[in-house]
PDB file with one MODEL, atoms N, CA, C and O in Angstrom:
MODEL        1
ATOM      1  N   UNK A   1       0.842  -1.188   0.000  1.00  0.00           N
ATOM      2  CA  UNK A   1       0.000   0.000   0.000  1.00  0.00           C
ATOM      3  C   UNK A   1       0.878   1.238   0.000  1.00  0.00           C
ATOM      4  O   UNK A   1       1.837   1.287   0.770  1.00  0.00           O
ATOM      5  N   UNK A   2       0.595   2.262  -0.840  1.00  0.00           N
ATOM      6  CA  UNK A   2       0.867   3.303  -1.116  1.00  0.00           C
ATOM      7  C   UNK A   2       0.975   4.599  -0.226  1.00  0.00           C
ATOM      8  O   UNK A   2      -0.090   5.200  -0.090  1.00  0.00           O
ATOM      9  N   UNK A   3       1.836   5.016   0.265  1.00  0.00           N
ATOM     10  CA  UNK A   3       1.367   6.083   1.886  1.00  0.00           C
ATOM     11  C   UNK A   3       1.383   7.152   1.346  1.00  0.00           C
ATOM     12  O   UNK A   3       2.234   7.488   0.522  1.00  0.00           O
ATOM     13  N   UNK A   4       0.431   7.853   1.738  1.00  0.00           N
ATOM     14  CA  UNK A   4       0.048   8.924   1.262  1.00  0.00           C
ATOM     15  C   UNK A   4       1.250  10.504   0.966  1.00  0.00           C
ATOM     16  O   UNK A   4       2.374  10.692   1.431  1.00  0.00           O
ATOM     17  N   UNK A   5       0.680  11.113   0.327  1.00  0.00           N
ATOM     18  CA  UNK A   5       1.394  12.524   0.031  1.00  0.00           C
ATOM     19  C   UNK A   5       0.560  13.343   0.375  1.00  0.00           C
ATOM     20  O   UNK A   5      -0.616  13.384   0.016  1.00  0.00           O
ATOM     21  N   UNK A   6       1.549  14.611   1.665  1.00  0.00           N
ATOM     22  CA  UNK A   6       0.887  15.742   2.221  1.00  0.00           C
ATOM     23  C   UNK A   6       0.694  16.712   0.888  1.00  0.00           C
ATOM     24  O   UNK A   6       1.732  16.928   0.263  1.00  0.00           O
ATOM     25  N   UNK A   7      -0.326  17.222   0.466  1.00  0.00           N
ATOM     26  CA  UNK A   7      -0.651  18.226  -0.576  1.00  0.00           C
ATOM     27  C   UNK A   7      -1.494  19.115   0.369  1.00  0.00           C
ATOM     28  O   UNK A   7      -2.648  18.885   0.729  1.00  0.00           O
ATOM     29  N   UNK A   8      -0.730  20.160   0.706  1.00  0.00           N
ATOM     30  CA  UNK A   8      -1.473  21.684   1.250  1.00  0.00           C
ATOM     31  C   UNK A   8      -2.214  22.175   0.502  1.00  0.00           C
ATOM     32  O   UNK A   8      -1.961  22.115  -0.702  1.00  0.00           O
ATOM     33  N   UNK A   9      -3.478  22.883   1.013  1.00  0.00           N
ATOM     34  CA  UNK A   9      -3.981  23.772  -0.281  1.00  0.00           C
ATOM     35  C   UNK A   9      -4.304  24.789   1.065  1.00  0.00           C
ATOM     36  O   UNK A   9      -4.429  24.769   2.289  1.00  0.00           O
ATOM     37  N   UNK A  10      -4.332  25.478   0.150  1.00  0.00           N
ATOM     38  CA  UNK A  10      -5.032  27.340   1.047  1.00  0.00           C
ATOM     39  C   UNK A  10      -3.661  27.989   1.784  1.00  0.00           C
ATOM     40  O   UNK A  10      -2.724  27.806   1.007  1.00  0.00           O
ATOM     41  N   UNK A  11      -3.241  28.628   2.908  1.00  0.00           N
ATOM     42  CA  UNK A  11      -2.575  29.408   3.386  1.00  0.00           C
ATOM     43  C   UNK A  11      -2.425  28.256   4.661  1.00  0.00           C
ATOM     44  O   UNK A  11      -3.358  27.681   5.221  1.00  0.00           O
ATOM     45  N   UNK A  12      -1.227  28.132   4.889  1.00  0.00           N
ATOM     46  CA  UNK A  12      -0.290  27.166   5.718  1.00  0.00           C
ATOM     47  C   UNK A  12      -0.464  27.951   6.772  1.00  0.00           C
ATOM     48  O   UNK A  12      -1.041  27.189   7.547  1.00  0.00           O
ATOM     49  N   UNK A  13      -0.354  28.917   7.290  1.00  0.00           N
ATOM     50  CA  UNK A  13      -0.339  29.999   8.314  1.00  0.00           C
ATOM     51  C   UNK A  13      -2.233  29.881   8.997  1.00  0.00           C
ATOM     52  O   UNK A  13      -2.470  29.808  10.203  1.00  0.00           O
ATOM     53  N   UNK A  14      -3.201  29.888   8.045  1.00  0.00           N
ATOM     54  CA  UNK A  14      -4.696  29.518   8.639  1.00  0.00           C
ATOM     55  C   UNK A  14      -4.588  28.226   8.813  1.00  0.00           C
ATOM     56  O   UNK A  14      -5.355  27.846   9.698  1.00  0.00           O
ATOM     57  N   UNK A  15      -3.588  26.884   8.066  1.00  0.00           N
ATOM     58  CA  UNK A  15      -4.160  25.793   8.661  1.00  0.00           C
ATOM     59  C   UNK A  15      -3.289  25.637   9.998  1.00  0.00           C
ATOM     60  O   UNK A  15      -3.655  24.976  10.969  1.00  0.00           O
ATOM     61  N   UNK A  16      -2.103  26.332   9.906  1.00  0.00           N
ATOM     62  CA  UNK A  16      -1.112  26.470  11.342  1.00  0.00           C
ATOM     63  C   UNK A  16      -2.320  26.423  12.817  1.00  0.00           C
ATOM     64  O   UNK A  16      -2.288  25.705  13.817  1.00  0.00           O
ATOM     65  N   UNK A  17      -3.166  27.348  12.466  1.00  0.00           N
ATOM     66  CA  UNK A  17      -3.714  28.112  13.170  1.00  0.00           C
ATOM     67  C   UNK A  17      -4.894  27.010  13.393  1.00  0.00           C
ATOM     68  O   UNK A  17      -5.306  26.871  14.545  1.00  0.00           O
ATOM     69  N   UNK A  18      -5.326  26.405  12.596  1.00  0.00           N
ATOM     70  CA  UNK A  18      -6.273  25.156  12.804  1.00  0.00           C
ATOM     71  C   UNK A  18      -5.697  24.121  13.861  1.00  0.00           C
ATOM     72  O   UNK A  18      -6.356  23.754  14.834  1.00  0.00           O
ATOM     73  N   UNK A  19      -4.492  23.712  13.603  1.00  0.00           N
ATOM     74  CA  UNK A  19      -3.679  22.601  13.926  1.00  0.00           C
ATOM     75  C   UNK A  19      -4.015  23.012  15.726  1.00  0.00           C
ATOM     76  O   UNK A  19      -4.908  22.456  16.366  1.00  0.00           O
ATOM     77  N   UNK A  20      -3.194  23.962  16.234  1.00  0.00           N
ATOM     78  CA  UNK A  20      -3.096  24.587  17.189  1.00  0.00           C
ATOM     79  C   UNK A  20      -4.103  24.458  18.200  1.00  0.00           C
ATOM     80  O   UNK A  20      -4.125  24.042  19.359  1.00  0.00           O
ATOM     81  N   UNK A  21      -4.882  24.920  17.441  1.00  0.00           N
ATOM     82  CA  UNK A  21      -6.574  24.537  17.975  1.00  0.00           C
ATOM     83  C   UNK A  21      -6.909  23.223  18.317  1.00  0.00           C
ATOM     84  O   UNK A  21      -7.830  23.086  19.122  1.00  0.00           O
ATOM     85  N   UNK A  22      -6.191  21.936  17.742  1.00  0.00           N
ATOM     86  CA  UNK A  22      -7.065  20.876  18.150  1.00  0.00           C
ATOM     87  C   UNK A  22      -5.623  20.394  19.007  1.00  0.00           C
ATOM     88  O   UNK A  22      -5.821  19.613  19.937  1.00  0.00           O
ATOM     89  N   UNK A  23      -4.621  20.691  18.823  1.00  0.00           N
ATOM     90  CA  UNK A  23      -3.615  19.852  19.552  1.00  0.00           C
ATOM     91  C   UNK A  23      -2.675  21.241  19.922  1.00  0.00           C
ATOM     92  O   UNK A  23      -1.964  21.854  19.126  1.00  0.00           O
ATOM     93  N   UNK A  24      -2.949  21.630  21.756  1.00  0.00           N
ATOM     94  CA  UNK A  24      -2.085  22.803  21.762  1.00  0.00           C
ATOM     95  C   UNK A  24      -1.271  23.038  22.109  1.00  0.00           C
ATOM     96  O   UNK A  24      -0.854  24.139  22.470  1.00  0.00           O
ATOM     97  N   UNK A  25      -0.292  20.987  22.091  1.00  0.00           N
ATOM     98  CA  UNK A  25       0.460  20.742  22.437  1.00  0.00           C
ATOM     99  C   UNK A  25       2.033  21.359  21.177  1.00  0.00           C
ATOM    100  O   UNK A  25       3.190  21.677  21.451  1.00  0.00           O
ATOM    101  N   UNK A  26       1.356  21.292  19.976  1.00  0.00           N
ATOM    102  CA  UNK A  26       2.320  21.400  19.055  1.00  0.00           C
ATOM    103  C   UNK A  26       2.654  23.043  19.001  1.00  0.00           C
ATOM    104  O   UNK A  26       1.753  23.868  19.157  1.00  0.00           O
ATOM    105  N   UNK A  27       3.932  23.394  18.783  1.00  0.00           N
ATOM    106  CA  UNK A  27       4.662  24.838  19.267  1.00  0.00           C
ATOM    107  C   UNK A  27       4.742  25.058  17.737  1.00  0.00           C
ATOM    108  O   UNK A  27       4.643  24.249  16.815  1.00  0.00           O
ATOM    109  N   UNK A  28       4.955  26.419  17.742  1.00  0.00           N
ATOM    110  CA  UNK A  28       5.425  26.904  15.880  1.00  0.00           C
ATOM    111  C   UNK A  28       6.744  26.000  15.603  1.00  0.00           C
ATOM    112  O   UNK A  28       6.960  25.659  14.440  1.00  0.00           O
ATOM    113  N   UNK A  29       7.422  25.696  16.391  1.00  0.00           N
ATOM    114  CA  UNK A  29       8.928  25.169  15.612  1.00  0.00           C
ATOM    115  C   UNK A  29       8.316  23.804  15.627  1.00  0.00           C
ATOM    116  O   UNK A  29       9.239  23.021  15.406  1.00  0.00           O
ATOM    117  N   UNK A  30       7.184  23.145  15.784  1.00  0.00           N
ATOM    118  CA  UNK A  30       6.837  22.032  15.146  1.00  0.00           C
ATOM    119  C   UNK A  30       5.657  21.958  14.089  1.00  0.00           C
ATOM    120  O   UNK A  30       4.865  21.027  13.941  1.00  0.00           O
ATOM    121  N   UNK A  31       5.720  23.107  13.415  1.00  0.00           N
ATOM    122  CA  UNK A  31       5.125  22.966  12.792  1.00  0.00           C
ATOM    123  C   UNK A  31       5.846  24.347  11.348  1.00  0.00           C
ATOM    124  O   UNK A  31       5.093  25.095  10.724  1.00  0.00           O
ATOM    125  N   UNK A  32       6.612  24.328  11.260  1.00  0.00           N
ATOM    126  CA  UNK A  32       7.130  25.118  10.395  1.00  0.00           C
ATOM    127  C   UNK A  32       7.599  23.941   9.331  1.00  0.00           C
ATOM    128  O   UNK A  32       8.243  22.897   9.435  1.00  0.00           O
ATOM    129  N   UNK A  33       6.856  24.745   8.112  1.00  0.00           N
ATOM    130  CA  UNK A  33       6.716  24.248   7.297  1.00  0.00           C
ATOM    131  C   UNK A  33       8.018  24.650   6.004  1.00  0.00           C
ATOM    132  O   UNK A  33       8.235  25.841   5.783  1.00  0.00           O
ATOM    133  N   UNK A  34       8.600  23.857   5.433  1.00  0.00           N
ATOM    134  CA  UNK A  34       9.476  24.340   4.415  1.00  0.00           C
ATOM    135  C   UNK A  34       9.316  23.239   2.887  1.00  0.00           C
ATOM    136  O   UNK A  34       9.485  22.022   2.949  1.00  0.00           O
ATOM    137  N   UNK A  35       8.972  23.970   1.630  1.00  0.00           N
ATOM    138  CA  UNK A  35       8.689  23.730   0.554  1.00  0.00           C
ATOM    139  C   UNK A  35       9.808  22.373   0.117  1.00  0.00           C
ATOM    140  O   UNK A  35      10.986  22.572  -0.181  1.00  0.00           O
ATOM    141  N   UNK A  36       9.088  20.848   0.160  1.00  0.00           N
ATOM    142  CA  UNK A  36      10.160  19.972   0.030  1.00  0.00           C
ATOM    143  C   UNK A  36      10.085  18.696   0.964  1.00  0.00           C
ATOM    144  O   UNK A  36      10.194  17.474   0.861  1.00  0.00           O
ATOM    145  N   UNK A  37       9.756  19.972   2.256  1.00  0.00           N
ATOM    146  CA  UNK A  37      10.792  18.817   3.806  1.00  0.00           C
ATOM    147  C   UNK A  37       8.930  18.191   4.121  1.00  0.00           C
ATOM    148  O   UNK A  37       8.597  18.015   5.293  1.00  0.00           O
ATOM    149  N   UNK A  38       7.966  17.939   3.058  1.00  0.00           N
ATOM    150  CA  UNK A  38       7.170  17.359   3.488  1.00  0.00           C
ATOM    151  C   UNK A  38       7.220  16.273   5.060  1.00  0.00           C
ATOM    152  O   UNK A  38       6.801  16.647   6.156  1.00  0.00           O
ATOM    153  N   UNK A  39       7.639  15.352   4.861  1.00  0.00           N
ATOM    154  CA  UNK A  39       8.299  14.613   5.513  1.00  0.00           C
ATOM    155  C   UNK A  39       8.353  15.127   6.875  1.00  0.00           C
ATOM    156  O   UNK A  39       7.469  15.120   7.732  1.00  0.00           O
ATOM    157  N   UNK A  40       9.652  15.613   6.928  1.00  0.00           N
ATOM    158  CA  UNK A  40      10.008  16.487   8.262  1.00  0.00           C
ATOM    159  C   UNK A  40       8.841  17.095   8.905  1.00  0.00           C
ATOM    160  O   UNK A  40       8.821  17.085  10.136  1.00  0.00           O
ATOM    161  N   UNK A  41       7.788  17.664   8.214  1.00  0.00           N
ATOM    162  CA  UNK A  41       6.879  18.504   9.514  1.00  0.00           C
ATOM    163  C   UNK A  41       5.752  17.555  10.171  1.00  0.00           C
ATOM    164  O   UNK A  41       5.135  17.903  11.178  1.00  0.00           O
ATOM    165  N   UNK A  42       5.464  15.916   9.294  1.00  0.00           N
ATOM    166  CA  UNK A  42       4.704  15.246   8.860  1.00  0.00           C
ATOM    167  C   UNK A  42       5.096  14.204  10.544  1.00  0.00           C
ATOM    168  O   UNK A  42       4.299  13.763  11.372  1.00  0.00           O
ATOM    169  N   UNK A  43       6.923  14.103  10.493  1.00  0.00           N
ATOM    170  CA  UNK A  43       7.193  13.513  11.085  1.00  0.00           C
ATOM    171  C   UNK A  43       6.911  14.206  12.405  1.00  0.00           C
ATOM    172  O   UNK A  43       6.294  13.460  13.166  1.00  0.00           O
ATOM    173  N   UNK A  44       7.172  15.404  12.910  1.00  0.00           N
ATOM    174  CA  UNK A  44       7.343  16.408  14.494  1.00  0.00           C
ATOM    175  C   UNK A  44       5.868  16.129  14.685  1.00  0.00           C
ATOM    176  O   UNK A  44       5.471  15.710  15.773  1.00  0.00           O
ATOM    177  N   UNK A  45       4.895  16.378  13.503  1.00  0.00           N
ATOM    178  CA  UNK A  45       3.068  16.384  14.362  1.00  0.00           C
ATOM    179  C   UNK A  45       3.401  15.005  14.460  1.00  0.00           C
ATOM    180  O   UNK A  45       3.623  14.822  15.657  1.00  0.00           O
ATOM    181  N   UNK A  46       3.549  13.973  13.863  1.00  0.00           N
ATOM    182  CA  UNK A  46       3.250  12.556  14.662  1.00  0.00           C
ATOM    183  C   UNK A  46       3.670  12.099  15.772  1.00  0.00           C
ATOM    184  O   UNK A  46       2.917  11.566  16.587  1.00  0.00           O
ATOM    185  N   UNK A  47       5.345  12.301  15.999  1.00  0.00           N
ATOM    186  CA  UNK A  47       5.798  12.617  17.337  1.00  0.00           C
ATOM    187  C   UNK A  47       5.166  12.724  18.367  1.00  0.00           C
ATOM    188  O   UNK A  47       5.156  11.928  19.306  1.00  0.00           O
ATOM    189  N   UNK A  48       4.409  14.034  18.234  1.00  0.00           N
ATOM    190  CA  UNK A  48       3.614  14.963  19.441  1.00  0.00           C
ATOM    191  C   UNK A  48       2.448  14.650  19.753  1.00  0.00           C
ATOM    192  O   UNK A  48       1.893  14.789  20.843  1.00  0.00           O
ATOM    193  N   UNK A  49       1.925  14.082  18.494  1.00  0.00           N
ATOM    194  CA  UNK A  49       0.223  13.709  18.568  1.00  0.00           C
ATOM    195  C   UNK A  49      -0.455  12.282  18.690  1.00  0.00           C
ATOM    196  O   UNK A  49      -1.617  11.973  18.958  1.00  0.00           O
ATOM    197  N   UNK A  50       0.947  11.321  18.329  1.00  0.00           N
ATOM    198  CA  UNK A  50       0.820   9.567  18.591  1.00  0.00           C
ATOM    199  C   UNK A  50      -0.107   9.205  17.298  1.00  0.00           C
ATOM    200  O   UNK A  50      -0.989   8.383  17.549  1.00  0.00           O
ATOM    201  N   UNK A  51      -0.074   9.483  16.516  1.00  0.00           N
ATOM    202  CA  UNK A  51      -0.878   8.745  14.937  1.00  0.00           C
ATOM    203  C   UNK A  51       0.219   8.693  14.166  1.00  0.00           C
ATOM    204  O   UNK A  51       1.359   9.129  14.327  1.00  0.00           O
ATOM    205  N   UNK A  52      -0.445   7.924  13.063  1.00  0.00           N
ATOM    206  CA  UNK A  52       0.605   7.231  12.195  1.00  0.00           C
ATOM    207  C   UNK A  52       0.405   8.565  11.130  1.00  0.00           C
ATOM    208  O   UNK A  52      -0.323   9.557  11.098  1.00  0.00           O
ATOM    209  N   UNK A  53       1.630   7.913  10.172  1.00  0.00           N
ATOM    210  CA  UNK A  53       2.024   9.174   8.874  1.00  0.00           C
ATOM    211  C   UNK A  53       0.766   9.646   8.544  1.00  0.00           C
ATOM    212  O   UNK A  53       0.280  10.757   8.757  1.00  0.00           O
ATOM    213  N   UNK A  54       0.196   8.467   7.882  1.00  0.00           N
ATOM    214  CA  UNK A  54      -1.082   8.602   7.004  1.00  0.00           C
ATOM    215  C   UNK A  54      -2.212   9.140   7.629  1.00  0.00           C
ATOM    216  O   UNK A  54      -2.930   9.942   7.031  1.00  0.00           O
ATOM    217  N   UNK A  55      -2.475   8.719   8.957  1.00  0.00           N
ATOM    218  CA  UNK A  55      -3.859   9.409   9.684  1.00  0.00           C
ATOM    219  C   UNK A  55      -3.136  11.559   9.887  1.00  0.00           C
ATOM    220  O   UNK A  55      -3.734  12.334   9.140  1.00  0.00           O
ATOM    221  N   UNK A  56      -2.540  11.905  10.377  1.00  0.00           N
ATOM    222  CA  UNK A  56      -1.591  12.988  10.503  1.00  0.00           C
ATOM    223  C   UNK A  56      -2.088  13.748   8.905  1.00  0.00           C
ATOM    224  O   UNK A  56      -2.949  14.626   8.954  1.00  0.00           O
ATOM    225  N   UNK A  57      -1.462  13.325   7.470  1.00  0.00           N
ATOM    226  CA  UNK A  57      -1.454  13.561   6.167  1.00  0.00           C
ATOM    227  C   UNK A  57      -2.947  13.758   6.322  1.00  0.00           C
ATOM    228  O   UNK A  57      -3.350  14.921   6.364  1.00  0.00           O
ATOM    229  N   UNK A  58      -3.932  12.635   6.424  1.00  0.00           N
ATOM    230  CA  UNK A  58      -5.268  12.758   6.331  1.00  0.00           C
ATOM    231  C   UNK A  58      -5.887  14.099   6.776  1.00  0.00           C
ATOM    232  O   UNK A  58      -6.503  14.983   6.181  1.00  0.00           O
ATOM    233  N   UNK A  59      -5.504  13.920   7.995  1.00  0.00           N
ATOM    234  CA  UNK A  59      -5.956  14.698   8.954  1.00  0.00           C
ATOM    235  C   UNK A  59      -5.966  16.303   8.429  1.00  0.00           C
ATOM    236  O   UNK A  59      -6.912  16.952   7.982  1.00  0.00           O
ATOM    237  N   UNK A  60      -4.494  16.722   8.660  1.00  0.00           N
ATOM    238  CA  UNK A  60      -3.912  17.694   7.910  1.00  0.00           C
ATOM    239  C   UNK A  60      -5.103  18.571   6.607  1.00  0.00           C
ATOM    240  O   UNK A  60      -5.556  19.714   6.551  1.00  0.00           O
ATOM    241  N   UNK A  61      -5.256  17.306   5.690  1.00  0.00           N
ATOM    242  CA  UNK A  61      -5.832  17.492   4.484  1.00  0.00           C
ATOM    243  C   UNK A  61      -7.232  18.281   4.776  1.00  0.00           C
ATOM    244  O   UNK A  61      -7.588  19.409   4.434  1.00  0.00           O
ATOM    245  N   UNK A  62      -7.908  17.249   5.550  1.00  0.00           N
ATOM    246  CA  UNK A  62      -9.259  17.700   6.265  1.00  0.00           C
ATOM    247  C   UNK A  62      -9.506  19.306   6.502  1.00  0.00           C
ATOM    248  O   UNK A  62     -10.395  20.013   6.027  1.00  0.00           O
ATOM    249  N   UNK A  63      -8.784  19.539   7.101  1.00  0.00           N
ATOM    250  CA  UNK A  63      -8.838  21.424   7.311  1.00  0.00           C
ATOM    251  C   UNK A  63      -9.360  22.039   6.508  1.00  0.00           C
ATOM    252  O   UNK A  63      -9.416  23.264   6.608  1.00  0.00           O
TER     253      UNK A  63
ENDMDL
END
């Protein structure tokens, strides 16, 4: 099975601001985002929040 790819849409800064809201455990330096390091920011929210890649990606998307 195929694991998913984070694809942002809208302003990273309003979904920042979503994220925050449901988990207010995660700080801006875990969640700074850089064009590429998909991966990397994908990995710090799972860390912090205990879900796997794909639920995190999902999740993310949802916003």
């Amino acid at each position: 099975m195929d694991s998913k790819e984070l694809k942002l849409k809208g302003n990273w800064n309003e979904l920042k601001g979503k994220i925050k809201q449901q988990y207010g455990q995660l700080t801006d330096d875990d969640l700074v985002y850089e064009e590429g390091k998909d991966d990397e920011l994908v990995g710090r929210i799972q860390k912090k929040i205990g879900k796997t890649k794909d639920q995190v990606i999902e999740w993310i998307q949802s916003l």
